[in-house]
KELOKE-500046 format. One record per atom (N, C-alpha, C, O): x, y, z; residue in one letter. Coordinates in steps of 0.02 Angstrom, whole numbers, padded with zeros to 5 digits, always signed. Atoms other than C-alpha are relative to their C-alpha. Example, Ala and Ser with C-alpha at 12.3 -4.5 7.8 and 13.67 -1.06 7.14 Angstrom:
KELOKE-500046
+00045-00059+00000A+00615-00225+00390A+00045+00060+00000A+00097+00059+00033A-00042-00059-00003S+00684-00053+00357S-00039+00055+00037S-00014+00110+00045S
END
This chain:
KELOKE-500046
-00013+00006-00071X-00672+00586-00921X-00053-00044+00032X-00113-00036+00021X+00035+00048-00049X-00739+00453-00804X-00086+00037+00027X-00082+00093+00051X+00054-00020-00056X-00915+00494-00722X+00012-00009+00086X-00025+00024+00122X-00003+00008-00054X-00857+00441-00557X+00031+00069+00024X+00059+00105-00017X-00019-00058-00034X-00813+00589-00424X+00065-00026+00035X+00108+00017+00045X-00074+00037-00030X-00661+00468-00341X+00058-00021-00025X+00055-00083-00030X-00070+00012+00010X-00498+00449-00389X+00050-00052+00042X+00067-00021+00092X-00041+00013-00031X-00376+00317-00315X+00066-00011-00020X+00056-00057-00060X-00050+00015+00003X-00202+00300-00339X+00043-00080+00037X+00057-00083+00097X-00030+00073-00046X-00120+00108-00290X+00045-00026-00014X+00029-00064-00060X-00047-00001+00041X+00045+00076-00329X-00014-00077+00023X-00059-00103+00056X-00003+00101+00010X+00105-00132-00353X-00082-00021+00003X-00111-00053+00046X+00074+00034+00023X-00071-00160-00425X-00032-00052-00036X-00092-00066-00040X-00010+00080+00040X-00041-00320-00527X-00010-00061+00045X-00021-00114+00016X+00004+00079-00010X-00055-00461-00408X-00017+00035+00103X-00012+00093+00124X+00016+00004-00048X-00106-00495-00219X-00029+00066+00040X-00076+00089+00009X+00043-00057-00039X-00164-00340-00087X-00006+00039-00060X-00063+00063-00066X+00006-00059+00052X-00144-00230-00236X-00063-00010-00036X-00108+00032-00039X+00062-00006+00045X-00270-00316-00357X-00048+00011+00049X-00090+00051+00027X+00011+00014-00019X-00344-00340-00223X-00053+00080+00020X-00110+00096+00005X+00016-00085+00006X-00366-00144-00173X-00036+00044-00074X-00073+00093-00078X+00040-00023+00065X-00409-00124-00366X-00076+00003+00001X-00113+00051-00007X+00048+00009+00010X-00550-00221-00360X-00069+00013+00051X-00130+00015+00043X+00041-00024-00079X-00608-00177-00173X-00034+00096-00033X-00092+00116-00028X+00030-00078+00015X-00610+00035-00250X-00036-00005-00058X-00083+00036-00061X+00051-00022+00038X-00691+00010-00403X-00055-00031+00021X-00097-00001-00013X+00065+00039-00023X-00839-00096-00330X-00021+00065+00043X-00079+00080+00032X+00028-00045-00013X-00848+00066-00221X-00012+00053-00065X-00030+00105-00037X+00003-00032+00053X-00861+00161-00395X+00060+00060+00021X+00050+00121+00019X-00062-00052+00020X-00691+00247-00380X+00031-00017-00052X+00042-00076-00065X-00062+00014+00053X-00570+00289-00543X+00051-00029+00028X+00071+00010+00072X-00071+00031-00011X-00424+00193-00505X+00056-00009-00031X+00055-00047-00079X-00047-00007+00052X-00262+00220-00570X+00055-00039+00038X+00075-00020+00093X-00025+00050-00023X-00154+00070-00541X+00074-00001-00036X+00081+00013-00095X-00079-00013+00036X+00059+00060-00563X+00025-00061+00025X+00010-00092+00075X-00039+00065-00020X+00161-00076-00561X+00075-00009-00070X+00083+00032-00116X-00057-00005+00065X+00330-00130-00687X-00007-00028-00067X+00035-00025-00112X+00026+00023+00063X+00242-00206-00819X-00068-00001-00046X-00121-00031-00044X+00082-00034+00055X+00123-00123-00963X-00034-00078-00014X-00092-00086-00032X+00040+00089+00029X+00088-00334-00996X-00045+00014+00054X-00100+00041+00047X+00023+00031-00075X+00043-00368-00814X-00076+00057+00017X-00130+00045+00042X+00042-00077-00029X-00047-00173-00794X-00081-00047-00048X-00135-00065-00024X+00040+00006+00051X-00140-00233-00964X-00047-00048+00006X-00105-00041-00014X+00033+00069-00025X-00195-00408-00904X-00064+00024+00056X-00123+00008+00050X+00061+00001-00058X-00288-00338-00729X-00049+00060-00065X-00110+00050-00072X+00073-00031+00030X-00385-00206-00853X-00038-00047-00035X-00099-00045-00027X+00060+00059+00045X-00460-00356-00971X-00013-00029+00058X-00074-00028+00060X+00034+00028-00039X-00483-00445-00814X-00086+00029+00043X-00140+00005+00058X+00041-00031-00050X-00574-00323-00718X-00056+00019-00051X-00114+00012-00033X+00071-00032+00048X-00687-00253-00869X-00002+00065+00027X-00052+00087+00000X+00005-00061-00023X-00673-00088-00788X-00008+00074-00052X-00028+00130-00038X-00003-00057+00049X-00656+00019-00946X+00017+00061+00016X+00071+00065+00046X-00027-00077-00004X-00637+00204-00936X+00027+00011+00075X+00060+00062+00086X-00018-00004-00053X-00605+00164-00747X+00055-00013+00027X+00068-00004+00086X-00063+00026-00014X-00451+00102-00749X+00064+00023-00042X+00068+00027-00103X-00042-00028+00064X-00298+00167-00810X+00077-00037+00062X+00091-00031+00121X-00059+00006-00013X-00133+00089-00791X+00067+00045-00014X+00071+00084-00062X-00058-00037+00001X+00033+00162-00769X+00067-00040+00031X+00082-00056+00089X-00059+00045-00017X+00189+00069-00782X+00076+00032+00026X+00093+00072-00017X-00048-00028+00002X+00351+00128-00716X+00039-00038+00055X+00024-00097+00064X-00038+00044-00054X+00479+00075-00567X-00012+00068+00050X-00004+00128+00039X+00053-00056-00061X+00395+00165-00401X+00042+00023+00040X+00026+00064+00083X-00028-00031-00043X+00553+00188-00327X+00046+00077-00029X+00076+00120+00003X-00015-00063-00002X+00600+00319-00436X-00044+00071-00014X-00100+00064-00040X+00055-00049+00014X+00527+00512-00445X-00034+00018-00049X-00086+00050-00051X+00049-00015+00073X+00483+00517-00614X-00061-00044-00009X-00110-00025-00043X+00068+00018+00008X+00358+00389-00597X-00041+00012+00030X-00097+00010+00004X+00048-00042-00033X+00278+00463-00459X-00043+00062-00049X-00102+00075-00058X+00033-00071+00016X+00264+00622-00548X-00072-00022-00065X-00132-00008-00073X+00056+00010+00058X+00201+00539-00713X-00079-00033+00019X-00131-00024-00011X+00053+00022-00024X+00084+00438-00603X-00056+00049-00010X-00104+00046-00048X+00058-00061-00025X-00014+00591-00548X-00009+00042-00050X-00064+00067-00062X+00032-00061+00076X+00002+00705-00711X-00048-00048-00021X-00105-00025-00017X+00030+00041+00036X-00073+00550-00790X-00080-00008+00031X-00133-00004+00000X+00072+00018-00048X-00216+00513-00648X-00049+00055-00025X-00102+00051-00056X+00048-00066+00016X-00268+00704-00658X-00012+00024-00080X-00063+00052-00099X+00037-00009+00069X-00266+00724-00844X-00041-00026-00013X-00074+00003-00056X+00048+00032+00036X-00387+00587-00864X-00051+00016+00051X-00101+00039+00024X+00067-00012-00050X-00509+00611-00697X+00003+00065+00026X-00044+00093+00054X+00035-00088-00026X-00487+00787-00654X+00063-00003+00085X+00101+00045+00092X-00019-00021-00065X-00405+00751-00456X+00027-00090+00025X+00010-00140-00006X-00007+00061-00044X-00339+00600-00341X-00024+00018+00063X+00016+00055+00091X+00032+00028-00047X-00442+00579-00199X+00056-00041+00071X+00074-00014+00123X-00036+00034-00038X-00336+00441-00112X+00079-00020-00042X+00090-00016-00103X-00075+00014-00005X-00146+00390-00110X-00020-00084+00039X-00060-00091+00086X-00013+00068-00047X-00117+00186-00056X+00060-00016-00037X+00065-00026-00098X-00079+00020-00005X+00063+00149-00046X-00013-00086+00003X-00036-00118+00050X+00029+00084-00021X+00039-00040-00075X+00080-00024+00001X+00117-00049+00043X-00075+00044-00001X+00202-00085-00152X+00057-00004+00027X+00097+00043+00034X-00074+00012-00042X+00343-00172-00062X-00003-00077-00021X-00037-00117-00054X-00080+00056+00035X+00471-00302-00081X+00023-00042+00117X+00049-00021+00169X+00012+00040-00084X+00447-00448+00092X+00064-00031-00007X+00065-00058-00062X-00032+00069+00002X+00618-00561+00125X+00007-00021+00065X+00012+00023+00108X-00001+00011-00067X+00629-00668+00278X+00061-00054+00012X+00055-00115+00017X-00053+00062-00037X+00814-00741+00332X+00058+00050+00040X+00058+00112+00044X-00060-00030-00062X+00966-00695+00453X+00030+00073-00055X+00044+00076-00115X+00003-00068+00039X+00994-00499+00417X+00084-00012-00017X+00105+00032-00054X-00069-00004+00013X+01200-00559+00409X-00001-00033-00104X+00043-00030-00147X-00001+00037+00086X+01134-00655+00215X-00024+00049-00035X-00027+00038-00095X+00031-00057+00047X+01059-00490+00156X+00053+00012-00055X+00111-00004-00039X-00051-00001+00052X+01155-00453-00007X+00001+00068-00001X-00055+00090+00010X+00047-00076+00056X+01159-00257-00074X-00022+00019-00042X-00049+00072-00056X+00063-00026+00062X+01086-00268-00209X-00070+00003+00027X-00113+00045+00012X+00056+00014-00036X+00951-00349-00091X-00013+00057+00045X-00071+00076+00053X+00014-00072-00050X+00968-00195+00031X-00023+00061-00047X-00059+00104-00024X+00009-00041+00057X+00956-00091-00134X-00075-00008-00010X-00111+00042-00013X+00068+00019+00039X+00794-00165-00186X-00054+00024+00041X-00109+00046+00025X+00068+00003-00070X+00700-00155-00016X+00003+00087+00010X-00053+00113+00014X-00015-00065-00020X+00759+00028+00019X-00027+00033-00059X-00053+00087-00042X+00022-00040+00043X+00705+00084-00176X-00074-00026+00017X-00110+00021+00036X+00064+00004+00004X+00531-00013-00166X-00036+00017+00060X-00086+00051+00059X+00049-00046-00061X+00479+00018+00025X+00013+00074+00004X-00026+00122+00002X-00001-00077-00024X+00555+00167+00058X-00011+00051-00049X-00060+00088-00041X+00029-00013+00026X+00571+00243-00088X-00049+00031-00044X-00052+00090-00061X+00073+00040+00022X+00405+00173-00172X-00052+00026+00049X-00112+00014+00046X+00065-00033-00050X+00320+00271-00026X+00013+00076-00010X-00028+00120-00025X-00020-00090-00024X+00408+00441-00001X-00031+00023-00055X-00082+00058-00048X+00011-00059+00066X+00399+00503-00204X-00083-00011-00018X-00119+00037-00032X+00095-00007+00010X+00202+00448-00229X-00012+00038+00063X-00045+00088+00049X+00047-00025-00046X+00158+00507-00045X+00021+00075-00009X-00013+00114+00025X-00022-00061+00010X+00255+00675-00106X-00040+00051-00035X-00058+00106-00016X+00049-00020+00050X+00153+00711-00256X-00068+00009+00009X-00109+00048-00016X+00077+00001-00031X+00004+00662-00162X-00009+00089+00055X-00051+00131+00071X+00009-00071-00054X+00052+00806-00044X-00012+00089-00020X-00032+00140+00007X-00009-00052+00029X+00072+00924-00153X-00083+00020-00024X-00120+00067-00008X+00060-00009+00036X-00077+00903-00251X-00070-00009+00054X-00124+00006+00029X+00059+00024-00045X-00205+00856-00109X+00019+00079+00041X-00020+00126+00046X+00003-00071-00042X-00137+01005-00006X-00043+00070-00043X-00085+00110-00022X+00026-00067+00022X-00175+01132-00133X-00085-00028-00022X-00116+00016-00052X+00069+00001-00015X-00360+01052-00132X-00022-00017+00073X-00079-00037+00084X+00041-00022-00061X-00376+01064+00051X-00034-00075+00026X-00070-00079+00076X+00026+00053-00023X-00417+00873+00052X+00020-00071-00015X+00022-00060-00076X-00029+00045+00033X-00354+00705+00007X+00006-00056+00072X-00023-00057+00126X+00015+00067-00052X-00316+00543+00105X+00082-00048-00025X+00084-00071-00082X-00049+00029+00003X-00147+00459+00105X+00016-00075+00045X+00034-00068+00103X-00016+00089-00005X-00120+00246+00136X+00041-00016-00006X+00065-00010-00062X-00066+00034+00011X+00026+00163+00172X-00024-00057+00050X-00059-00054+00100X+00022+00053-00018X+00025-00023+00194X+00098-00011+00011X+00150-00003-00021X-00076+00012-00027X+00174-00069+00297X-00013-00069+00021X-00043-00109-00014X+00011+00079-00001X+00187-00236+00409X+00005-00005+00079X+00046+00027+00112X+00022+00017-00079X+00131-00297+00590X+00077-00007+00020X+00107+00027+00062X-00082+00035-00037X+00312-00381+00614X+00036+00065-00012X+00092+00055+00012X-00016-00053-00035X+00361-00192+00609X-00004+00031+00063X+00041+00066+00085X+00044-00005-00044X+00249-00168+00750X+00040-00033+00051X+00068+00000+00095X-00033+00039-00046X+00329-00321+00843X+00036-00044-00026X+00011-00091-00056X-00026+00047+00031X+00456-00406+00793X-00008-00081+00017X-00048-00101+00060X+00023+00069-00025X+00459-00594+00802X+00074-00039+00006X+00104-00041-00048X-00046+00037+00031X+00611-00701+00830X-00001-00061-00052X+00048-00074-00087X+00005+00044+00042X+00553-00837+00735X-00011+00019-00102X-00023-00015-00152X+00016-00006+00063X+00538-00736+00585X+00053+00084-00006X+00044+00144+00007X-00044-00069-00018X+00706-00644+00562X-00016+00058-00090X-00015+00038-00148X-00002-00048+00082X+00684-00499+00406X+00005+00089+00050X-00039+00123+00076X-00031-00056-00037X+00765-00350+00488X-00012+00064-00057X-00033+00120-00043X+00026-00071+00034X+00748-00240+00327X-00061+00021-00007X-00076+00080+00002X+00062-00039-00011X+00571-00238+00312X-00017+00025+00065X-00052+00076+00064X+00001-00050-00072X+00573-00193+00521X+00000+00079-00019X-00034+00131-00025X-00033-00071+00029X+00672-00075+00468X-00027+00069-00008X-00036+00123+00019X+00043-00070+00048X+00592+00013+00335X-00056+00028-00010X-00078+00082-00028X+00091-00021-00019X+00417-00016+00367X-00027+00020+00083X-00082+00035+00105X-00017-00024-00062X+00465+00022+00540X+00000+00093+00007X-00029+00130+00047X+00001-00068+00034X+00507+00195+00458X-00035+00036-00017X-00035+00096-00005X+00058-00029+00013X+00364+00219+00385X-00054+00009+00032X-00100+00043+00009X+00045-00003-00014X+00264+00194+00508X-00012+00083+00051X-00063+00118+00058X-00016-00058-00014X+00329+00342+00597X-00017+00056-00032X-00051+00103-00011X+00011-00054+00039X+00335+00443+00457X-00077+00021-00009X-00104+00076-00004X+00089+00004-00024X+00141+00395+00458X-00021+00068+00031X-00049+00115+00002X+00014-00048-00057X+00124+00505+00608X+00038+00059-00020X-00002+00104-00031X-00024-00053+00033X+00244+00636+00545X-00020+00044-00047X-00023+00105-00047X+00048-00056+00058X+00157+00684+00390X-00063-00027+00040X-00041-00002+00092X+00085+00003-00019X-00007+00647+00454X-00006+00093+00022X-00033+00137-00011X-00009-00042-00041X+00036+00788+00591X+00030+00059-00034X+00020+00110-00001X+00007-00031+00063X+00094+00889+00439X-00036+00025-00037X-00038+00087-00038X+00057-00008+00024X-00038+00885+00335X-00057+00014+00026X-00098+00042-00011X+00058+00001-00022X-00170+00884+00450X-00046+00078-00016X-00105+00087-00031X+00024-00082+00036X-00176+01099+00412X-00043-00001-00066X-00098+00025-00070X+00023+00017+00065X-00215+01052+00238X-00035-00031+00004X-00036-00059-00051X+00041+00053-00001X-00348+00936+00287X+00008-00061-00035X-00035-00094-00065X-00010+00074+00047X-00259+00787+00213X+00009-00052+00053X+00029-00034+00109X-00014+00033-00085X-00250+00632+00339X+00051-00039-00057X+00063-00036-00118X-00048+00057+00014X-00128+00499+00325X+00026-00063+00065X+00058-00054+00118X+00009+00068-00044X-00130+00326+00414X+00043-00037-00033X+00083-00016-00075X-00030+00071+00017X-00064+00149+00384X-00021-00065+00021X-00025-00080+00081X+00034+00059-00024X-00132-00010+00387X+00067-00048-00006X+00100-00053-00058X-00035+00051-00024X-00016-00145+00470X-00014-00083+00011X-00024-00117+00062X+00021+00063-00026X-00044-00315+00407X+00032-00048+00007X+00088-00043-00017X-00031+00082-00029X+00005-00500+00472X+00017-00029-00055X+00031+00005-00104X-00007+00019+00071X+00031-00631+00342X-00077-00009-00023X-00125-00023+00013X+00047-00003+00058X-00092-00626+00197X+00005-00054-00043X+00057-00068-00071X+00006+00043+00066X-00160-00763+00080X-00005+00023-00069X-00057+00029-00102X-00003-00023+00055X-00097-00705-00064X+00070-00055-00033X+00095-00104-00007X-00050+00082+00024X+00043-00802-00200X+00049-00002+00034X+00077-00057+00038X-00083-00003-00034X+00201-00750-00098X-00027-00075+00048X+00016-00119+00046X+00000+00071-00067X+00141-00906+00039X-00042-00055-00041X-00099-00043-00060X+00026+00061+00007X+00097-01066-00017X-00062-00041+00015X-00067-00026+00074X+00072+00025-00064X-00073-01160+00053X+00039-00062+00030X+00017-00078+00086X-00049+00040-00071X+00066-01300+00131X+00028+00041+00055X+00053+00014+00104X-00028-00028-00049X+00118-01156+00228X-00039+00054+00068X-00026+00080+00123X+00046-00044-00060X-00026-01067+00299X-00016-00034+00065X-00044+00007+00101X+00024+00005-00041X-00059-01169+00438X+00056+00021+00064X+00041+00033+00122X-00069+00011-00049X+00134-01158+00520X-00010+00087+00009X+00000+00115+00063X-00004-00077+00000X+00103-00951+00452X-00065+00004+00063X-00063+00037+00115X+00056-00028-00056X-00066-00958+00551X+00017-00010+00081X-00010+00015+00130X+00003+00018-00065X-00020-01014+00694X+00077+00058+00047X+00104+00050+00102X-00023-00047-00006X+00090-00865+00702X-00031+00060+00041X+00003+00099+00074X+00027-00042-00005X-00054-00762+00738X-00055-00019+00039X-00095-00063+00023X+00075+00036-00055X-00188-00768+00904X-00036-00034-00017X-00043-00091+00007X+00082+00023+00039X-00342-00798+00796X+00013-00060-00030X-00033-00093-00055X-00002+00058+00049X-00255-00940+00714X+00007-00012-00075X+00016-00066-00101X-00007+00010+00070X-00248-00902+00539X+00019+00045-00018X+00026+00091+00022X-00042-00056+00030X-00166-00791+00418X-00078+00022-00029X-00131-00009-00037X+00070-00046+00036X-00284-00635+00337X-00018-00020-00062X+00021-00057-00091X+00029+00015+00058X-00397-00651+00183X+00045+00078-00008X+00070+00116+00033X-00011-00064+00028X-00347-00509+00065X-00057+00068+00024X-00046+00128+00031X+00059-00044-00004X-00521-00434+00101X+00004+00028+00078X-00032+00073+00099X-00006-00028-00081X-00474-00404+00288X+00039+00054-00016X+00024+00107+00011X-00035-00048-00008X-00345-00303+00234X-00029+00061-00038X-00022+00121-00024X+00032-00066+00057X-00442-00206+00083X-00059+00040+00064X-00060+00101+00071X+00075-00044-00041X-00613-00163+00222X+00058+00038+00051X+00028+00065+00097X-00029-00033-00048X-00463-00082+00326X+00002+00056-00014X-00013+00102+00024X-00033-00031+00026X-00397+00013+00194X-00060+00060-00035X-00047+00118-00051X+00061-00045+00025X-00592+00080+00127X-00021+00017+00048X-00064+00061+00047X+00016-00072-00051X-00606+00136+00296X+00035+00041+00010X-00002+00086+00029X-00040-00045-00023X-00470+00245+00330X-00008+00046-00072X+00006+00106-00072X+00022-00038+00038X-00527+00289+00150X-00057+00056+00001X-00051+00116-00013X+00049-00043-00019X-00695+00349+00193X+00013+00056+00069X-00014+00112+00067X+00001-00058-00054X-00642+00442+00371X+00039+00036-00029X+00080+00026-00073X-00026-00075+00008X-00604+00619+00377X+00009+00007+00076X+00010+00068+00087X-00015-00022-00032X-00573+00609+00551X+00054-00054+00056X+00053-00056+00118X-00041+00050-00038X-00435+00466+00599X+00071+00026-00073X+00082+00030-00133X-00069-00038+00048X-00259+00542+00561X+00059-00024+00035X+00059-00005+00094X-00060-00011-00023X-00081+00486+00602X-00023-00077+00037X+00006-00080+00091X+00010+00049-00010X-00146+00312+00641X+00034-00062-00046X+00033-00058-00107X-00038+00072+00009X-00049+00128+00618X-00041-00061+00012X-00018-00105+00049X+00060+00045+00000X-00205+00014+00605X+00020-00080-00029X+00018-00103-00086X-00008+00062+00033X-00146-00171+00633X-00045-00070-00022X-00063-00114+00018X+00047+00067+00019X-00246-00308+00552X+00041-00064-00013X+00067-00079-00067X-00056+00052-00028X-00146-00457+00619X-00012-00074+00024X+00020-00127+00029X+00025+00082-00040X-00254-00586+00698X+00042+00008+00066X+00061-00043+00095X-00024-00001-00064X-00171-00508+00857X+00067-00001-00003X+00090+00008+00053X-00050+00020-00010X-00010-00537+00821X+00048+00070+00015X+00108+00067+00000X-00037-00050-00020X+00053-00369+00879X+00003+00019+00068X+00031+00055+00109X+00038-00045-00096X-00027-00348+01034X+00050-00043+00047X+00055-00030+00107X-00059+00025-00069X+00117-00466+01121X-00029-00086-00023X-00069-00108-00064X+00000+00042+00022X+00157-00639+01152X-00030-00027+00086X-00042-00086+00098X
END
């Protein structure tokens, strides 16, 4: 078993906010147990990272319950407890909601929605009966406010959904001393956007530019560390929520 006392859980941990969240918790010396759909992809960020006994991948598809569950048997057999819950993974598309396909409505509804409910379930379970725990969901500013220039009506939607639910279980849990927040971010330089496209994406957003990954990770290791901010929708946007 690990020496560390922290546990995190981060689902879509292979590429952009996710590695991103990997590499942000173990630098705080948390175990991190990272899920995503491919044992290659899982296998690649552990040789990258060098993390050794700190890292344990877990491959499965997040929108259904069995990988939740195996997630967490798996986390706690090897470190003892999970600590934190971060709902990372979701599924972004941006065109007129009449071109949505269903398979495409299929996809967004198993990975946001979901890809949040059956991990933040397990988390509840198991964090309640220790009286403490910390639950993360990364949803999206253009939930917050929509934009016409940027039609994607399912993620509104669903991360619209969640953000509610946010406050729902938060206000839930709170008996159990578990909190539960959400960090709401703008666009992110990560591979989904291009660097020909960040300046048309930045200018989307007050401040002028789209977020580093690391804006969004120092959001996400604070709402980690408090024990006393619950049922909160924390947007890191470059403004772009607060109106036009």
């Amino acid at each position: 078993m690990s020496k560390s006392d922290n546990t995190v859980v981060i689902t879509g941990a292979t590429s952009g906010i996710g590695l991103g969240l990997v590499e942000a918790f173990l630098k705080e010396g948390y175990n991190v147990v990272g899920t995503g759909r491919s044992t290659e992809r899982l296998r690649a960020v552990a040789a990258r990272l060098n993390a050794g006994d700190r890292f344990l991948g877990v491959a499965g598809d997040v929108g259904k319950p069995e990988s939740a569950r195996k997630t967490f048997e798996q986390a706690i057999a090897k470190y003892g407890k999970v600590n934190v819950l971060v709902n990372n993974a979701g599924v972004f598309t941006a065109k007129p909601f009449v071109q949505f396909t269903p398979a495409e409505v299929e996809e967004q509804i198993a990975t946001n929605l979901k890809g949040t409910l059956y991990p933040s379930q397990e988390a509840a379970r198991h964090m309640s009966e220790r009286k403490r725990g910390k639950i993360i969901n990364i949803t999206a500013s253009l939930a917050i406010q929509p934009h016409g220039g940027v039609p994607a009506l399912l993620a509104v939607a669903l991360k619209g959904g969640i953000n509610q639910a946010t406050r729902a279980l938060a206000l839930e849990l709170a008996p159990q001393g578990v909190t539960v927040n959400a960090v709401a971010p703008g666009v992110v330089d990560t591979p989904m956007h291009t660097p020909e496209s960040h300046a048309a994406l930045g200018a989307l957003h007050p401040l002028g530019h789209i977020a580093r990954i690391a804006d969004i990770t120092d959001a996400v290791l604070y709402l980690a560390k408090s024990d006393y901010v619950t049922g909160t929708v924390l947007p890191v946007d470059g403004g772009f929520s607060a109106g036009r």
